[in-house]
Every structure is written in structure tokens, then in C-alpha cells.
C-alpha positions in Angstrom: 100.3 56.5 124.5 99.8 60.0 125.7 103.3 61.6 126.1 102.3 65.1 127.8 104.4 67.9 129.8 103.1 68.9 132.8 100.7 72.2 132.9 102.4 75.6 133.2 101.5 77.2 136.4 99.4 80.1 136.3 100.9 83.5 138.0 99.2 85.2 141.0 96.7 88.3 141.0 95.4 88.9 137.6 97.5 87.0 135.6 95.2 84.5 133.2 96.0 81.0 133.2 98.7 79.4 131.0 97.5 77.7 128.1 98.1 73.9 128.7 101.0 72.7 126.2 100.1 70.6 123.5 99.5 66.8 124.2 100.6 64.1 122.4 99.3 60.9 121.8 98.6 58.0 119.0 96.6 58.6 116.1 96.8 55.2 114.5 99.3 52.6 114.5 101.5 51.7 111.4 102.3 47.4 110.5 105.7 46.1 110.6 108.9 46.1 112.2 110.8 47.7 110.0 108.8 50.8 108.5 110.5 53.9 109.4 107.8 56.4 107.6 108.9 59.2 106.5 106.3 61.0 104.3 102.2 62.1 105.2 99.0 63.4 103.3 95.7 63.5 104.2 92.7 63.0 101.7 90.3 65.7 102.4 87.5 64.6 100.9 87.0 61.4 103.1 89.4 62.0 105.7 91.8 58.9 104.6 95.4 59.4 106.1 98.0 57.8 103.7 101.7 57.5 105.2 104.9 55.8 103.4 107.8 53.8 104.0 111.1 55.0 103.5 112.5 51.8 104.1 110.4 50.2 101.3 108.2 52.2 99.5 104.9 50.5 101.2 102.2 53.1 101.5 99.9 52.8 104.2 96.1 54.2 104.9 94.2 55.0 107.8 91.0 55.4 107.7 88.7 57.7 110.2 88.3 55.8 113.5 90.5 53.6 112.6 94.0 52.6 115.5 95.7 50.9 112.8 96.4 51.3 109.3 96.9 48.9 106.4 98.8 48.6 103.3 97.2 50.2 100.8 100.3 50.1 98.1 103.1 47.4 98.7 106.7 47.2 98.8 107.8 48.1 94.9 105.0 49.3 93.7 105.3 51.5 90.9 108.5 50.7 90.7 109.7 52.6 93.9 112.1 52.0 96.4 111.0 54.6 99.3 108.2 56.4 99.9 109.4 60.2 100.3 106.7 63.2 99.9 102.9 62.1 100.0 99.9 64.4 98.8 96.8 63.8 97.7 94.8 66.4 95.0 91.5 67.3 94.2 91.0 65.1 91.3 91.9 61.8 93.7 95.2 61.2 92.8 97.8 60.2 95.7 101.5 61.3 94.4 104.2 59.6 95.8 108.1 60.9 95.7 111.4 57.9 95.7 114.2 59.7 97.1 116.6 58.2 93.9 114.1 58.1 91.2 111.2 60.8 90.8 107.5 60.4 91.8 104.7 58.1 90.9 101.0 59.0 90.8 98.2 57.2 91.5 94.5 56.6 91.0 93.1 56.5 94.9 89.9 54.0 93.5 91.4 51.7 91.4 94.9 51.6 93.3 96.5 52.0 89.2 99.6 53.5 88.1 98.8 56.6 86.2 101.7 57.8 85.7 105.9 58.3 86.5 108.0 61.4 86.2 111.7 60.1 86.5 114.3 62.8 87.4 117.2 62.9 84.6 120.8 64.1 84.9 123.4 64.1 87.6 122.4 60.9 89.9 123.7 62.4 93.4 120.1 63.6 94.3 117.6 63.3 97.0 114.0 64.3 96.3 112.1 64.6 99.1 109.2 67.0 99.7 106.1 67.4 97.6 103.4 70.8 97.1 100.7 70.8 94.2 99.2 74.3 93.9 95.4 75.0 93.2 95.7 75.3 89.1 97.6 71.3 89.6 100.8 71.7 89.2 103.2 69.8 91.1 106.6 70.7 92.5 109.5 69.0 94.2 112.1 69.7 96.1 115.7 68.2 95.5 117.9 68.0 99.0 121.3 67.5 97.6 121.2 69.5 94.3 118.7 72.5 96.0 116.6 72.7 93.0 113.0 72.3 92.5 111.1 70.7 90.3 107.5 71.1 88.2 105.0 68.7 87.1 102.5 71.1 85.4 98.6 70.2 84.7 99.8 69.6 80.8 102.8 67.6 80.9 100.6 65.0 83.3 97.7 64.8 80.9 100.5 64.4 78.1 102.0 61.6 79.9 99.3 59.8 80.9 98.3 59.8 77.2 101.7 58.7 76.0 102.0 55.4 77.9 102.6 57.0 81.8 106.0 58.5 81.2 107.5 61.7 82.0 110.6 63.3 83.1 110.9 65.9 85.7 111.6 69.1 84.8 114.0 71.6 86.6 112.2 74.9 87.4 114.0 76.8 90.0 117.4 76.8 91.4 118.2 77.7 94.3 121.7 77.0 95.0 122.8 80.9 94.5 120.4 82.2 97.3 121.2 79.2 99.9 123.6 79.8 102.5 127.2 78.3 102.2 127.1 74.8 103.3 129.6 72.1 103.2 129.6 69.5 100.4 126.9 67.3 100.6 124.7 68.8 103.7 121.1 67.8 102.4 119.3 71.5 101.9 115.9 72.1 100.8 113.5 69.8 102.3 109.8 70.4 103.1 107.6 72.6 100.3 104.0 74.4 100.3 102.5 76.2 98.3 100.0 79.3 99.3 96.3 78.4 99.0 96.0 80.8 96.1 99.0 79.2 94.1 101.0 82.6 94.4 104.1 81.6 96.0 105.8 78.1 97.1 108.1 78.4 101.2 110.5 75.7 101.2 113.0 75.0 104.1 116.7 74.6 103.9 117.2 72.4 106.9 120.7 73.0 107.3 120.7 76.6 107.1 117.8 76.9 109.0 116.1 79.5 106.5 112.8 79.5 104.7 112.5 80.6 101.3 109.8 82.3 99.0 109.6 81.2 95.9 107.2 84.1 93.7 105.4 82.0 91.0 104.5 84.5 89.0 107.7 86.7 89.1 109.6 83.5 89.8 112.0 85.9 92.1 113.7 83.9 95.3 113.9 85.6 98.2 114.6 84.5 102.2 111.6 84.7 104.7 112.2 86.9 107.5 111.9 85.1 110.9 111.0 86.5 113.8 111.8 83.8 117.0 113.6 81.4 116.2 115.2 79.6 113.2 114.3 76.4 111.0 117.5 74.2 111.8 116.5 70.6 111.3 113.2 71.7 109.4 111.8 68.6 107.6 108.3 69.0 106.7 106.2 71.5 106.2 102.4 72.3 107.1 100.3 75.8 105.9 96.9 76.2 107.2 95.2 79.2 107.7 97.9 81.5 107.2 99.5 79.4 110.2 102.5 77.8 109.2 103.8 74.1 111.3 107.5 72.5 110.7 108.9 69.5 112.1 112.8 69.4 113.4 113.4 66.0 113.1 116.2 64.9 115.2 115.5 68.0 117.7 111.9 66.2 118.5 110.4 69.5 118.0 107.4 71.1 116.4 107.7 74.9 115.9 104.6 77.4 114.6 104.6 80.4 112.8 102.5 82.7 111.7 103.1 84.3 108.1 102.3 87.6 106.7 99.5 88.6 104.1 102.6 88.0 101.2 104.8 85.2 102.8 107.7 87.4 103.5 107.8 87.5 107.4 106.7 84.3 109.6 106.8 85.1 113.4 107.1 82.0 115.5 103.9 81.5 117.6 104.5 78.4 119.3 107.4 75.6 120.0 106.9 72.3 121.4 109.2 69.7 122.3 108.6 65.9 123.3 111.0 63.3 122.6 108.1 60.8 122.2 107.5 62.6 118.5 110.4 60.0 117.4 112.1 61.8 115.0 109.0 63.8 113.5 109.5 64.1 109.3 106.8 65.9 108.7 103.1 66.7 110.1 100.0 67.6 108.2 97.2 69.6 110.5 93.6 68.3 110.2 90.7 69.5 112.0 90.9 68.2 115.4 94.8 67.6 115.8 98.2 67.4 114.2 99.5 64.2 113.2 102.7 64.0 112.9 105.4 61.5 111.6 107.1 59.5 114.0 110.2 58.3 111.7 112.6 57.0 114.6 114.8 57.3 111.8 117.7 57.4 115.0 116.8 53.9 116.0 118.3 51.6 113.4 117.1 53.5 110.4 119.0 56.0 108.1 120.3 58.5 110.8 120.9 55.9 113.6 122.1 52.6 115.6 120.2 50.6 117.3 116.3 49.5 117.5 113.1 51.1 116.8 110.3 51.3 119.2 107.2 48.7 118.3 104.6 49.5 116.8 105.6 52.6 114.4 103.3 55.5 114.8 101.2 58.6 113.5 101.1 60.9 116.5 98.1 63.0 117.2 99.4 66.9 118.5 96.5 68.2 120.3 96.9 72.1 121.2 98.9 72.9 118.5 
């Protein structure tokens, strides 16, 4: 279902032609009625496309070629409840966040349960948003206590040995650089990490702000934007020094394009199409972006109502 905006017309004289504006259209369709996906990663070693339920916790994969995906991990599995941040590493392991509980990782061949890092403490949490960082290490962003969490290389291999469970442990806070917000606004939300495991950018989606987050100093510091904002910033996407985020209830993808260091982004592109349903995230692959149609406004966590049949991946061509 392509969902396009009309071509910008070109000017007179000399004036080159607009670039067309992104088009959208289905990647693959998602089973069920009631799916609401929230979270996306992509396998790059085969190309598999995994996507999960929040309503659930049912993980779903799409294959290359493929218009429709199937379950690949049911409702419950592992214990979990919804299916929050997907990402897949190197080694063929497929980690996969609960909102209430912590994350679950799993082996991508055999479909096992490898292991589960519960988050301990205060229960009014939300963890959302996954980035794993070339040496392995794993780290998680909170959306109602603004912390982030770290899974390192050891503490996996220690769990895995130990009968499969761990507890998440509190690395950085971020509470005392965040904007004021009121009690209970949802804060940081979608996470990367550079591709040389120097630095982590995570968004506070009700401030609108991106943050830095220096791994080796372990300073915090705001990103300089230039164009724009990241209100309603869900998930996150950094490819190529190119950085993509999805505004959920906006219907909005914006791009940006990030300094040498990560401390200025300068927005590049903005698109907006209310066919994106509610985009949650978006992961860019080599011949589109596919983004996360959540209709989370039609019946589901942010909304009355009913959603649109099938759910969907969308496929963001141009952007």
C-alpha cells in the first residue's frame, strides 16, 4: 500500500529538480489482530527482520522476499510480557527488552533461552530501547526512572554459566542533565551506540533533546541540534554517520546528520505521512527504511478505537 506525497515542483531557469519525497509502502505484513509492534532489528548476516509485540511479547521474523512474517517466538516466551527493544549481535543472539521486567536473550538457531537480566529496585519503570556496542556490551534505556543500564560481555558469559540469571545493572543516570519534566512524563527512549563503541545518543522524547553519553569519560552532555527538535522521538537509527528517529504520534521521520564526535546533529531531512501509524522505531537497511507501524493510537496503549488490519513493517524509500 504505497502512501506517497505528491512530487515537489521544480523551479524555472536553472533551478535543478526537487528531489522526489520519500515513498512509503509495505515491507511485509505482521499476523494477528491485535499486535501493536513496537520494537525492530534486523539480522545482518542473513537479512532476517525480527519485530515484537508489545501487546504480548510474540516476536515475529521476516525473512528476505518474504510479504508476511511468522512467529518466530510466541506469546510468553521467556517469561515476557511485551516485546520492547529488539537487536540482534554478531555472535547470533536476538535480545529482547519487557517494558516491566528486563531483557531476555536468545539463541537465533536453536530458538533457546540463553539467558535473563531482570531489573531490581523501585518497580515504577519502563525499559524500552536497546544498543550493544562493538566489544558486546549491552545497554538499556529506562523511560520513567531516566537511567541506563549495562549488560557487559562478562556478566553474560557469567550468567549463562550460572543457570541464565542476571540482574541489570545501573550504569548512568541521567536524571540531573534532563530537562524539568512533570512527574511521570516517559523520558529517555531510543539508544545507539557509535560504530566504534565510543559514545551511546539517546533521546528524551519529552524534552525533545538528544544526549551523548562518552563511554570512556562516562561524561553526559546534550547534542547540539541544528533544525529542529526530537519531541516525540522513539527510536533511534545510526548509519553512516547519518542519524534517523521516529516521532511516534507526529507520524514523522526526521534525519540528521552528526559530527565526527557526536556533539552536533544537523537535521537533513523530515518526512511526514500519517500512513507510518504511529512509527516506534525504524532500522535502515540497504535498499529502504522500515519502519514500525505501532497504531498504538488505535485501541492500543495511547488510544481508543480500532487498528487498521493487517499490522505492518513499512518500507521508507528515499530516506
Amino acid at each position: 500500500m504505497a502512501a506517497a506525497a505528491g512530487l515537489t515542483l521544480a523551479g524555472c531557469g536553472d533551478t535543478a529538480p526537487a528531489a522526489a519525497p520519500p515513498r512509503v509502502e509495505t515491507a511485509f505484513e505482521l499476523p494477528g489482530d491485535r499486535v501493536y509492534p513496537e520494537g525492530i532489528a534486523l539480522d545482518e548476516r542473513t537479512g532476517d527482520i525480527y519485530v515484537g509485540s508489545f501487546a504480548d511479547g510474540t516476536v515475529y521474523r521476516a525473512s528476505p522476499g518474504t510479504s508476511r512474517a511468522e512467529v518466530f517466538l510466541p506469546a510468553g516466551a521467556g517469561g515476557r510480557r511485551t516485546a520492547n527493544g529488539l537487536r540482534v549481535d554478531p555472535d547470533g543472539r536476538l535480545w529482547v527488552i519487557d517494558s516491566t521486567t528486563g531483557v531476555t536473550v536468545y539463541d537465533l538457531t536453536s530458538r533457546a533461552l540463553l539467558a535473563r537480566f531482570d531489573a531490581v529496585g523501585p518497580a515504577d519503570r519502563f525499559l524500552n530501547d536497546i544498543a550493544l556496542t562493538p566489544d558486546g556490551t549491552a545497554y538499556l534505556t529506562d523511560s520513567r526512572r531516566a537511567v541506563v543500564y549495562r549488560i557487559t560481555p562478562d556478566a553474560f558469559n557469567r550468567t549463562v554459566t550460572t543457570g541464565g540469571h542476571g540482574e541489570l545493572t545501573e550504569s548512568f543516570d541521567l536524571s540531573p542533565s534532563l530537562e524539568p519534566h512533570d512527574p511521570g512524563a516517559y523520558t529517555l527512549n531510543g539508544i545507539v551506540a557509535d560504530p566504534t563503541g565510543s559514545y551511546l545518543l539517546t533521546v528524551d522524547s519529552t524534552g525533545g533533546d538528544l544526549y551523548r553519553i562518552d563511554l570512556t569519560t562516562t561524561a553526559i552532555s546534550k547534542v547540539t541540534l541544528d533544525g529542529g527538535d526530537l519531541i516525540l522521538g522513539d527510536g533511534l537509527d545510526l548509519h553512516a554517520g547519518i542519524l534517523r528517529v521516529a516521532h511516534n504520534t507526529e507520524n514523522t521521520l526526521t534525519r540528521w546528520q552528526l559530527s565526527s564526535e557526536g556533539t552536533t546533529a544537523t537535521r537533513t531531512g523530515r518526512h511526514h505521512d500519517d500512513t507510518l501509524g504511529t512509527p516506534t522505531t525504524l532500522v535502515h537497511g540497504p535498499k529502504s527504511t522500515l519502519v514500525v507501524a505501532s497504531q498504538f493510537d488505535k485501541g492500543g496503549p495511547l488510544g481508543q478505537g480500532s487498528p487498521t488490519i493487517p499490522f505492518r513493517v513499512a518500507a521508507v524509500s528515499g530516506f
